[in-house]
C-alpha positions in Angstrom: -12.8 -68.1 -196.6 -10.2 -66.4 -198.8 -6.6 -67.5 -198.7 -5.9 -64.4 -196.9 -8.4 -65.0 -194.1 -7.0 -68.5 -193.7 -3.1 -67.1 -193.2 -4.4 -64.6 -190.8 -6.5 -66.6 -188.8 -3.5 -68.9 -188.4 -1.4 -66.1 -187.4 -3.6 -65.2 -184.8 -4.6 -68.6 -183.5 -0.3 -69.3 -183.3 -0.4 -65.9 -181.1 -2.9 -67.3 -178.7 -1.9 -71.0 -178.5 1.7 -69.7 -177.5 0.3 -67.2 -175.4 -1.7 -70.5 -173.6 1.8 -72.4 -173.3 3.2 -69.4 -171.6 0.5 -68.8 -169.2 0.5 -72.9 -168.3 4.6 -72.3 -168.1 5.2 -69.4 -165.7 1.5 -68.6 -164.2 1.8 -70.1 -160.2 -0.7 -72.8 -159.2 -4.0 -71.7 -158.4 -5.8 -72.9 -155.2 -7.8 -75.0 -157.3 -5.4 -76.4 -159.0 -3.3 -77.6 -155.8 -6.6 -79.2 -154.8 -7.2 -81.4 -157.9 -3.5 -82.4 -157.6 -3.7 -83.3 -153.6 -7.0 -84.7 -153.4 -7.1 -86.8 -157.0 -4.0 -86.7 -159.0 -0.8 -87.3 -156.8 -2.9 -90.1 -154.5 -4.4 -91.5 -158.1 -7.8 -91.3 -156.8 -9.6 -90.0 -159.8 -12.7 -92.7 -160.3 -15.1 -92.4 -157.9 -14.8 -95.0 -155.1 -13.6 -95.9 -152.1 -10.9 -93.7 -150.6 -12.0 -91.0 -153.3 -12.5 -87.8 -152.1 -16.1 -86.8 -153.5 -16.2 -83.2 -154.9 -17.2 -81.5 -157.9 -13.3 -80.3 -158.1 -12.5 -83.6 -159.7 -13.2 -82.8 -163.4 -12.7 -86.6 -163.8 -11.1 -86.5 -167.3 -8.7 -83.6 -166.5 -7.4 -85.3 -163.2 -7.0 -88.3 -165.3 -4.9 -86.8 -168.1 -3.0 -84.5 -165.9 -1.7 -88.0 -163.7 -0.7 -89.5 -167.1 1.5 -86.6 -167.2 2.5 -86.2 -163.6 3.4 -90.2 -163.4 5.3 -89.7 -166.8 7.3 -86.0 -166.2 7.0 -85.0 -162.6 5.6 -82.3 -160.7 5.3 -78.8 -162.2 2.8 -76.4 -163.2 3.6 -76.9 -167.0 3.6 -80.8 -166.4 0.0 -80.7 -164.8 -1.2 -78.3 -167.3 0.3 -80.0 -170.2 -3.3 -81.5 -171.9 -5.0 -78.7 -171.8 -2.0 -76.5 -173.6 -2.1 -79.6 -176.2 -6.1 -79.7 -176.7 -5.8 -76.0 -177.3 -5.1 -76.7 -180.9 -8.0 -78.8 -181.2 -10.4 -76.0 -180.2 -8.6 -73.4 -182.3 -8.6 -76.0 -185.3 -12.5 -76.2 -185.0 -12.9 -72.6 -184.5 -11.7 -72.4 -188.0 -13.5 -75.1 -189.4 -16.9 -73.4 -188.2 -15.7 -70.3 -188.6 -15.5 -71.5 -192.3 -19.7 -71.9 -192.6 -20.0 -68.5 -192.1 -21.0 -67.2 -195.6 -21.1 -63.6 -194.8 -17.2 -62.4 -194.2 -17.6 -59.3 -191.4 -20.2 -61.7 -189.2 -17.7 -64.8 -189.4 -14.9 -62.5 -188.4 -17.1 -60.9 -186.0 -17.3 -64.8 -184.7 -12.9 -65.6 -184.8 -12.3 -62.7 -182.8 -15.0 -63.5 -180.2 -13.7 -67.1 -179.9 -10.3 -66.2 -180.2 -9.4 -63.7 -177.7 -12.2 -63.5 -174.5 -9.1 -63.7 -172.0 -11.3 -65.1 -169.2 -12.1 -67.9 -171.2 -8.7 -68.8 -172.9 -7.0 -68.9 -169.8 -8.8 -71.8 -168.4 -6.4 -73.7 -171.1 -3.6 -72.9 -169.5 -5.0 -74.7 -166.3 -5.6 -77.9 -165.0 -9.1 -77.4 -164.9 -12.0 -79.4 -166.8 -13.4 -76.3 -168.1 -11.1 -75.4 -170.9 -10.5 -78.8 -172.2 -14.4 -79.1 -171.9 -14.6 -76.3 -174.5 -12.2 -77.7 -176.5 -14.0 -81.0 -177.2 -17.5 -79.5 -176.5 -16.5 -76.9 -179.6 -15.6 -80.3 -181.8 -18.6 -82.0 -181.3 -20.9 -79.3 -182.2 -19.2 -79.1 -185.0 -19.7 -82.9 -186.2 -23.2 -82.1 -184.9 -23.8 -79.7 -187.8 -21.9 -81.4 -190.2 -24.3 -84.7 -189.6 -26.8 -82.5 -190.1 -25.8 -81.5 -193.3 -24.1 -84.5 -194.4 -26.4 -87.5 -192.6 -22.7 -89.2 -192.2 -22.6 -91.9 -189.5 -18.9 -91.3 -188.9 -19.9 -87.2 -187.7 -22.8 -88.8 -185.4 -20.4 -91.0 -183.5 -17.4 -88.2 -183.4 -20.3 -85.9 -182.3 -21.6 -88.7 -179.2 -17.4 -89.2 -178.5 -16.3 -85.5 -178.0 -19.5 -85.0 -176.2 -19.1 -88.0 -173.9 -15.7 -86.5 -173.2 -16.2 -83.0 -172.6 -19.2 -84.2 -169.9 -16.8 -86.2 -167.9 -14.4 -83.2 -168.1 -16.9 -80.6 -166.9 -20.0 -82.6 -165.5 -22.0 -78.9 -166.0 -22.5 -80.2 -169.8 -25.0 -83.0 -168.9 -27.9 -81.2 -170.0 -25.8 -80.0 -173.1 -25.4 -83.6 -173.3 -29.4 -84.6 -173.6 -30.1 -81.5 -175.7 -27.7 -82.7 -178.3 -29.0 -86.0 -177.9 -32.7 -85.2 -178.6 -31.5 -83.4 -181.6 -29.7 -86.3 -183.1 -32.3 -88.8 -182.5 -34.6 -85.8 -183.8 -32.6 -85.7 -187.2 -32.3 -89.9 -187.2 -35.9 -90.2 -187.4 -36.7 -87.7 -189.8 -34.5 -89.4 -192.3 -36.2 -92.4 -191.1 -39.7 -91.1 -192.4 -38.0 -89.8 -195.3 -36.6 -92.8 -196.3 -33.1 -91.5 -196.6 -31.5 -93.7 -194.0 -31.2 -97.1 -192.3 -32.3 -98.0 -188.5 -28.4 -97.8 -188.2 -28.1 -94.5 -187.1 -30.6 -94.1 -184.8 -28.9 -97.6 -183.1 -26.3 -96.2 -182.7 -27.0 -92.5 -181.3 -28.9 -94.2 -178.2 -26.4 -97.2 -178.1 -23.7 -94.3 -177.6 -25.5 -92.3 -175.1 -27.0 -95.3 -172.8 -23.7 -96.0 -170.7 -22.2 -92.4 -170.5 -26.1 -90.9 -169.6 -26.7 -93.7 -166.9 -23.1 -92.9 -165.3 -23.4 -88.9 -165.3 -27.2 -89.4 -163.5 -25.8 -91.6 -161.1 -22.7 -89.4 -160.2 -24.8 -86.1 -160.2 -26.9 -87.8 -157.8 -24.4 -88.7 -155.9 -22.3 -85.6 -155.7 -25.5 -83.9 -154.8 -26.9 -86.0 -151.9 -23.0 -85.4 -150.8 -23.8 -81.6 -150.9 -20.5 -81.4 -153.1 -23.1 -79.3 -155.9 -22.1 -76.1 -153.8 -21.0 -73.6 -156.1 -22.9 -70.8 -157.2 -26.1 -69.8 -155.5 -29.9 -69.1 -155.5 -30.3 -66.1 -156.0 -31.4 -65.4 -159.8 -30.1 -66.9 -163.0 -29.7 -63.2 -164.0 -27.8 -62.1 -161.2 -25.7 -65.3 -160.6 -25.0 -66.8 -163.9 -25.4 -63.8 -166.4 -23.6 -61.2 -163.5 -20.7 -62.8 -163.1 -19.9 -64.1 -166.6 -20.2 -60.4 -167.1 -18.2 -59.6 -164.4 -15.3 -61.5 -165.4 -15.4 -61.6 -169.7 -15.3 -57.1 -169.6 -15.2 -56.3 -165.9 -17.4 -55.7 -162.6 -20.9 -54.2 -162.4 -20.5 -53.2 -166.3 -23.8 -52.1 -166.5 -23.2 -51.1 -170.1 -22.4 -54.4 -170.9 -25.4 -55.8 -169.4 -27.5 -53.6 -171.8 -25.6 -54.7 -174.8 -26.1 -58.2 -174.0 -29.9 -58.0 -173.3 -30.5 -56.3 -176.6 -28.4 -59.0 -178.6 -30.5 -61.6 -176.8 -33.6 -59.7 -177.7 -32.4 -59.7 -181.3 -31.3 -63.0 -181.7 -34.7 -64.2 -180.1 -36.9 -62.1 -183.0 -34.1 -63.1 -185.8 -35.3 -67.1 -184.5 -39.0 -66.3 -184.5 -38.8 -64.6 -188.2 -36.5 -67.4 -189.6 -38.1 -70.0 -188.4 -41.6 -68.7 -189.4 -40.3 -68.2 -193.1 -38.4 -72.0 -193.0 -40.2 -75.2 -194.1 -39.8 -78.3 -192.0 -37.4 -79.7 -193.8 -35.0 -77.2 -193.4 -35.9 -76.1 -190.1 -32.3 -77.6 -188.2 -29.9 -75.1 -189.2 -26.7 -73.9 -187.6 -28.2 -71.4 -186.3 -31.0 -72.8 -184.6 -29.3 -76.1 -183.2 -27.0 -73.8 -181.1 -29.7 -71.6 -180.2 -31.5 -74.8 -179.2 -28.7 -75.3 -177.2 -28.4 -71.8 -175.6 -32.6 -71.8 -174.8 -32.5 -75.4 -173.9 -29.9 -74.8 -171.1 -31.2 -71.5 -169.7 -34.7 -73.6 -169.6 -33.0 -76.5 -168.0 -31.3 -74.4 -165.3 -34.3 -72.5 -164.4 -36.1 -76.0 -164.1 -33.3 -77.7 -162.0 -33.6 -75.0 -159.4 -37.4 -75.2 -159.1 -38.0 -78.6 -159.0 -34.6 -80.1 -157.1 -33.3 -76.6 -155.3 -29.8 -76.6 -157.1 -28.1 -73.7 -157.2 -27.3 -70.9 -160.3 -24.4 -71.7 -161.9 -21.5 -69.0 -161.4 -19.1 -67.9 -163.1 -16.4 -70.8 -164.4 -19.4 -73.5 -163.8 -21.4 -71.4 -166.5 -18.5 -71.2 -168.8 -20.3 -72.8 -172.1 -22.6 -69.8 -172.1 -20.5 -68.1 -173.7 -20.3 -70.0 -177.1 -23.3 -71.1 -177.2 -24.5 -67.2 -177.0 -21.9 -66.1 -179.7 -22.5 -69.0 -181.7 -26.4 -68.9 -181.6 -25.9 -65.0 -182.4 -23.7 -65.0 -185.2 -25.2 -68.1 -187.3 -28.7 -66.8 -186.9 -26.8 -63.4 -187.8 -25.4 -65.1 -191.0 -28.6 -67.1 -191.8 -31.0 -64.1 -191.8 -32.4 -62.2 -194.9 -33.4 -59.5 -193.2 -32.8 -56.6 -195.7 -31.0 -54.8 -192.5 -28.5 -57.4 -192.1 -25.5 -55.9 -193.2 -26.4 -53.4 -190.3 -26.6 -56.4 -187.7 -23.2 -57.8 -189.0 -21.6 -54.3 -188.8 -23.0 -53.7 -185.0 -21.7 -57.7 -183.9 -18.2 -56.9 -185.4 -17.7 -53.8 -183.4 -18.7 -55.3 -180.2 -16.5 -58.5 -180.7 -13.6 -56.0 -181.1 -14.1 -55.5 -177.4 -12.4 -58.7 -176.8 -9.0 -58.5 -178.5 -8.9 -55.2 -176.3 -9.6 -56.2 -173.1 -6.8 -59.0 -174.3 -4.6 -57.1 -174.4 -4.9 -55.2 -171.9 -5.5 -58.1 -169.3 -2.7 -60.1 -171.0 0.1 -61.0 -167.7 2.6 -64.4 -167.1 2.0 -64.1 -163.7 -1.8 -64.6 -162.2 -5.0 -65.7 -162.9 -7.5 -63.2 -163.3 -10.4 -65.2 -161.8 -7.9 -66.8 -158.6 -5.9 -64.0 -158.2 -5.5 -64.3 -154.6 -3.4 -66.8 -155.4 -0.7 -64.0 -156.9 3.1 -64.0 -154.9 2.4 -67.6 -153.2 5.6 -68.9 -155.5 7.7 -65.9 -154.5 6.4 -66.0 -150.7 7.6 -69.4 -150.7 11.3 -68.7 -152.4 11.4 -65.9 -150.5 10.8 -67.3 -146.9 13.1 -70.5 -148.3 16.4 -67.6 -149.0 15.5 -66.3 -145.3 14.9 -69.8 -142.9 16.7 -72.2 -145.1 16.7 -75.5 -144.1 16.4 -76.7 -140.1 14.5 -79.1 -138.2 12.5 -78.3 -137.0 11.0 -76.0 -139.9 10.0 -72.1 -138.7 5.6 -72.6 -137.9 4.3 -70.0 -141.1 0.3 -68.8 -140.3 -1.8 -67.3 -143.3 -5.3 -67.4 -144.3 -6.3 -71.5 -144.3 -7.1 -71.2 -148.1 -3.0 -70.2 -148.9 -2.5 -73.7 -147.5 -3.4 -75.9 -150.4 -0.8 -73.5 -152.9 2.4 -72.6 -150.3 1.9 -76.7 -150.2 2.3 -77.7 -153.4 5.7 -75.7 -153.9 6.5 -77.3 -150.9 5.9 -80.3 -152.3 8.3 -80.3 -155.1 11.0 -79.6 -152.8 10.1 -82.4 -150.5 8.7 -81.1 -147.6 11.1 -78.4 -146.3 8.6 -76.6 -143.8 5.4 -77.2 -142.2 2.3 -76.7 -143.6 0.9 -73.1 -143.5 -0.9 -73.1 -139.9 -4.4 -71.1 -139.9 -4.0 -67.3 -139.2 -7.1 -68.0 -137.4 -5.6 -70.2 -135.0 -2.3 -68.5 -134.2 -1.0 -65.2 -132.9 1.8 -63.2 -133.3 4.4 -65.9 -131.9 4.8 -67.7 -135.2 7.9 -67.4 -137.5 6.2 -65.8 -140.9 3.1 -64.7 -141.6 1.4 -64.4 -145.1 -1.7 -61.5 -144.8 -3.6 -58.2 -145.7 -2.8 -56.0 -143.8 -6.2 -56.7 -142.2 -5.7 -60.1 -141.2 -2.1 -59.0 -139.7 -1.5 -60.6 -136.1 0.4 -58.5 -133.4 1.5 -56.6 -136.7 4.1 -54.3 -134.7 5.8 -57.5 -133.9 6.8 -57.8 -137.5 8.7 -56.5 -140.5 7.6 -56.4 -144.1 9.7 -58.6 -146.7 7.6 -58.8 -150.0 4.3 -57.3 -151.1 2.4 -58.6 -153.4 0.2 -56.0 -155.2 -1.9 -58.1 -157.4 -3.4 -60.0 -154.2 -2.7 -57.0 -151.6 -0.7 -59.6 -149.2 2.9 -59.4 -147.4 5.3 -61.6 -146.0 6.3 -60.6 -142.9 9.0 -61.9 -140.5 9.1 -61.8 -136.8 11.4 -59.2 -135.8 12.6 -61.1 -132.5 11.7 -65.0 -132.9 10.4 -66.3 -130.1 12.0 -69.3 -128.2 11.7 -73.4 -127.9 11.8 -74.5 -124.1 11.0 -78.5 -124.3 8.6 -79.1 -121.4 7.3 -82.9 -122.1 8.8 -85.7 -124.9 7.1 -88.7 -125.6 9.1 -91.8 -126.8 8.7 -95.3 -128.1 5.4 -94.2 -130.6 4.9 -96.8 -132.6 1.5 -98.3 -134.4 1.8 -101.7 -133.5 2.5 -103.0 -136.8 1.2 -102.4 -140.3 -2.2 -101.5 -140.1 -4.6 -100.1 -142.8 -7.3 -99.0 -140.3 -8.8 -95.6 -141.6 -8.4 -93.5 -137.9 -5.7 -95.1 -135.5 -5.2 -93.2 -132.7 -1.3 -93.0 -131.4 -0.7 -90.6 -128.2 -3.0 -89.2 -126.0 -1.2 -86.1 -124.5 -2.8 -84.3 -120.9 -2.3 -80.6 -121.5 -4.3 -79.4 -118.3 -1.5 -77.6 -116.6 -0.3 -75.8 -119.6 -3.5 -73.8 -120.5 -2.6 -70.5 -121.5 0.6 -71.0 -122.5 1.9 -71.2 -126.6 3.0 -74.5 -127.6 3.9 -76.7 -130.4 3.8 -80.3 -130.8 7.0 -81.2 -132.1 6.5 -84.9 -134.4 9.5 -86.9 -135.1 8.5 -89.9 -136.4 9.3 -93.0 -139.1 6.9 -93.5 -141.4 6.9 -96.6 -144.1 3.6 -96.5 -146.4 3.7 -98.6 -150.2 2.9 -95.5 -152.5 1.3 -92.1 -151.8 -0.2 -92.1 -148.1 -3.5 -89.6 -148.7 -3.8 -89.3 -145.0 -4.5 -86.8 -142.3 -2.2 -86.1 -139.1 -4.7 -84.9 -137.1 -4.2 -83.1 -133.4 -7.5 -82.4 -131.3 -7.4 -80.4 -128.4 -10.4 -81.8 -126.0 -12.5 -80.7 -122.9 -13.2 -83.4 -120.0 -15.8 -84.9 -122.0 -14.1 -85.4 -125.2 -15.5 -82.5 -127.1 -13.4 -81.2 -129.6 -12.2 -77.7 -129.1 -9.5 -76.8 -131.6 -8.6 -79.3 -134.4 -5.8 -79.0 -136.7 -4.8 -81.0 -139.6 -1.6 -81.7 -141.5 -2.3 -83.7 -144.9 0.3 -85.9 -144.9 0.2 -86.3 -148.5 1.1 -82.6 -149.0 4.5 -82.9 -147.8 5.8 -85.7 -149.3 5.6 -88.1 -152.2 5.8 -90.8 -150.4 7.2 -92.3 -146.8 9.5 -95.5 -147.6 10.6 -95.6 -144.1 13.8 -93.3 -143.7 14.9 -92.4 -140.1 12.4 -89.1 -139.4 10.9 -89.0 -142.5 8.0 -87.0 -141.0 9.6 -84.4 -138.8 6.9 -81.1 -138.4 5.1 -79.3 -135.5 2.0 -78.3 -135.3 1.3 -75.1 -133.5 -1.1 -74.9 -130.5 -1.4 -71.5 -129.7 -4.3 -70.8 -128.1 -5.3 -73.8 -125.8 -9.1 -73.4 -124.5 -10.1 -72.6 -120.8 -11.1 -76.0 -120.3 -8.7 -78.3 -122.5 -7.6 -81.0 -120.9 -5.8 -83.4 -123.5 -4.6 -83.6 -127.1 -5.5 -86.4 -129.0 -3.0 -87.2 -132.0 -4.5 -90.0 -134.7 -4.5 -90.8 -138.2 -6.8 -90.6 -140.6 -6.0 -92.9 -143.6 -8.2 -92.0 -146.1 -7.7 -94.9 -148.8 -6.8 -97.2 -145.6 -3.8 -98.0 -147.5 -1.7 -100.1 -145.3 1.4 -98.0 -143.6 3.4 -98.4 -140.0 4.8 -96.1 -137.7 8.2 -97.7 -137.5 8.9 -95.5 -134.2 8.4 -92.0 -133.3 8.6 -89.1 -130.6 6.5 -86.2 -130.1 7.6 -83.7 -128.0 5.5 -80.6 -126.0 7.7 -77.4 -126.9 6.7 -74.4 -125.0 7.3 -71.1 -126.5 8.9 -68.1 -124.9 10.3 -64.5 -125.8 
């Protein structure tokens, strides 16, 4: 690589990196990310366990490296996404140094601008997400992998095992990444074995590396599945689930165009393999080109096998993400390795289709959503904006949206320590409630409301009652405490007999004094019942969403939770606890009252 190539690839590589920062700076949280925050990083339940919540959203290593930073600066989207902005480098620094194997100059530039600027796949850096610090230490180890290969150094076989190790418990989806890599390295131990050209050592230490960190990933793949937390993606065909929506989101939907393009370069590569590896001798059969195709082949194979034998599903879209390099990587090595007397002709045509991507860049390039979550646009203004309007009271004005808009209007919430209720379900709720966040489809008792913001990117409004409707008190309930400091994981406080009010729109009104040692991951949970006890509306506040913690100030936990459409048949609420980490906590006193709304 010529001087010049090295100060424009630098150039470039700035350009993104700051371009990451600004993303992780101003971009709002995405519903995702206010999931990994609530349910791992703010309790500090990361490590599988008791009192863990288990889900394949807990990109263990990610969870763990965005709590160093939350424990250490605070809460903010820059603070959360802060590793991933700082491991950036390291996948642009081996970008170049593989980039720099590429003999042939238009096929390795062909290569920079395909890993350099595929916006779907840079802006998982600016997240705190496992997927984009998985690329940035999976894109490391592959390159120690070829340099061991090349170089038979012990030092790039453990770096390769390390980063590997890492990237796996950042994005559990590069397990079978993981073995393939493995079986190479053992592949290449032993053949300098029977060539005499190494020591046992290597070979003792490649398995000695990869016995702990295999065992563990088996054991919590198993786990997550027999939890049925494997959900994502589905079974419908590794074509039109994995391949279709990669394509989908790296140019744009149904690009039917694109899917051509891509079946022919997968065609090519495929007959480039078969007539370079015909034309090799064994000794030199492991090159670049052919490891990562391994890799590509090996995990298509391995998918395709998973679903038969144990019924998992496709992976989709994010969950697929390392297709990508391993495709352009696989394509443009073989590409540089060939000596086909056409290949100038193959490095021309990759070069003009990798210019697609610093277009679409460019053109998708925005500080203010997430092109894959970008539902999740105007939640940060929504918030501000319904902040300016109620201010602050007690109690706080009941706010209804679609129940996935719950997990992001609560982490701004959050920061400003719990100034209104949690978003109720629009499901759940009419047109009496104070806000409403919706389409225009969802809309309830629309005529009853004004617009105040509307958010184009997601196609949602905040709309204000025009006439708020009225508190009339009808029951209060006094002296409510928990006997104590308990740590049971469901303790059940008031039992409320609603009978006479069915039909009417209520709120429970909870003012109560809560003292808990640390984050209290628990659920306030209200259950409307029938005669017999069966449940037939349940809502749940997260406790943990609306404050850091509760040390025991006088109402410390002052909300309502809206009951607006009482069954037929309901006969009694039930309000209890559920203490998910049955951490020890007290209800110092409390008093709930019934509030009946009117006109």
């Amino acid at each position: 690589m010529s001087q010049t190539e090295k100060i424009l690839f630098a150039l470039l590589a700035f350009f993104v990196w700051v371009y990451v920062g600004l993303r992780a700076y101003f971009v709002p949280i995405t519903i995702d990310e206010a999931a990994t925050f609530f349910h791992y990083i703010h309790p500090g339940a990361i490590w599988p366990g008791e009192g863990t919540i288990l889900d394949a959203n807990n990109h263990i290593l990610n969870s763990f490296l965005s709590r160093c930073s939350y424990l250490l600066f605070g809460t903010s989207e820059f603070v959360l996404r802060l590793h991933a902005v700082l491991l950036t480098g390291v996948y642009l620094f081996y970008t170049f140094l593989l980039a720099k194997y590429i003999q042939h100059k238009i096929v390795r530039w062909a290569f920079i601008l395909a890993f350099l600027f595929p916006h779907f796949f840079v802006e998982f850096f600016a997240f705190t997400r496992g997927y984009g610090i998985s690329m940035a230490l999976l894109i490391a180890a592959l390159y120690h992998l070829i340099s061991f290969y090349r170089e038979s150094r012990t030092s790039h076989l453990v770096v390769t095992m390390v980063w590997l190790a890492l990237a796996t418990l950042a994005n559990l989806t590069l397990f079978i990444s993981f073995l393939i890599v493995l079986i190479l390295l053992v592949a290449k131990c032993i053949y300098l074995l029977v060539r005499k050209k190494s020591a046992w050592i290597n070979l003792v230490i490649c398995l000695v590396l990869a016995a702990a960190p295999s065992w563990w990933f088996v054991f919590y793949g198993l786990k997550l599945k027999g939890n049925g937390s494997l959900y994502y993606g589905n079974q419908d065909s590794f074509w039109g689930t994995t391949v279709g929506t990669l394509m989908d989101n790296f140019t744009w939907e149904n690009n039917l165009i694109g899917k051509v393009v891509l079946a022919l370069f997968f065609a090519g590569l495929v007959l480039m393999l078969i007539s370079k590896i015909k034309a090799l001798k064994l000794s030199n059969l492991f090159t670049p080109g052919v490891l990562f195709s391994a890799l590509l082949l090996g995990n298509i194979a391995a998918n395709l096998l998973m679903k038969w034998l144990m019924d998992t599903n496709y992976l989709e879209d994010r969950t697929g993400l390392f297709y990508y390099p391993f495709f352009v990587l696989s394509l443009c090595f073989v590409a540089d390795e060939t000596d086909l007397t056409f290949k100038k002709y193959i490095a021309n045509g990759l070069l003009v289709v990798m210019c697609f991507f610093p277009i679409h860049f460019f053109v998708n390039m925005n500080l203010t959503h997430s092109t894959l979550w970008y539902f999740d646009a105007g939640i940060r203004v929504f918030y501000e904006a319904i902040k300016e309007d109620a201010g602050i009271q007690k109690p706080p004005p009941m706010i209804s949206a679609y129940h996935l808009r719950a997990l992001t209007f609560s982490f701004y919430n959050f920061k400003d320590g719990g100034l209104f209720n949690q978003l109720a379900n629009i499901e759940n709720t009419g047109g009496e409630v104070d806000y409403q966040i919706v389409t225009k489809e969802q809309c309830n008792d629309c005529e009853l409301f004004e617009e105040l913001i509307y958010e184009p990117i997601s196609k949602q409004y905040l709309m204000k009652r025009k006439k708020l409707m009225q508190r009339q008190q009808v029951h209060t309930f006094e002296d409510i405490p928990s006997d104590g400091i308990i740590s049971d994981e469901f303790q059940e406080f008031e039992r409320i007999i609603i009978d006479t009010l069915v039909g009417k729109i209520l709120e429970l009104e909870f003012m109560l004094t809560v003292k808990s040692n640390g984050p209290f991951a628990a659920w306030l949970i209200v259950d409307v019942l029938d005669e017999e006890e069966n449940s037939l509306n349940n809502n749940l506040v997260g406790m943990s969403w609306l404050k850091r913690e509760y040390n025991g100030e006088e109402n410390n936990f002052h909300y309502t939770v809206p009951l607006s459409r009482i069954p037929e048949h309901a006969k009694g609420v039930k309000c209890f606890v559920w203490n998910l980490q049955q951490r020890e906590y007290e209800i110092v006193k409390g008093e709930i009252r019934v509030n009946k709304l009117v006109e």
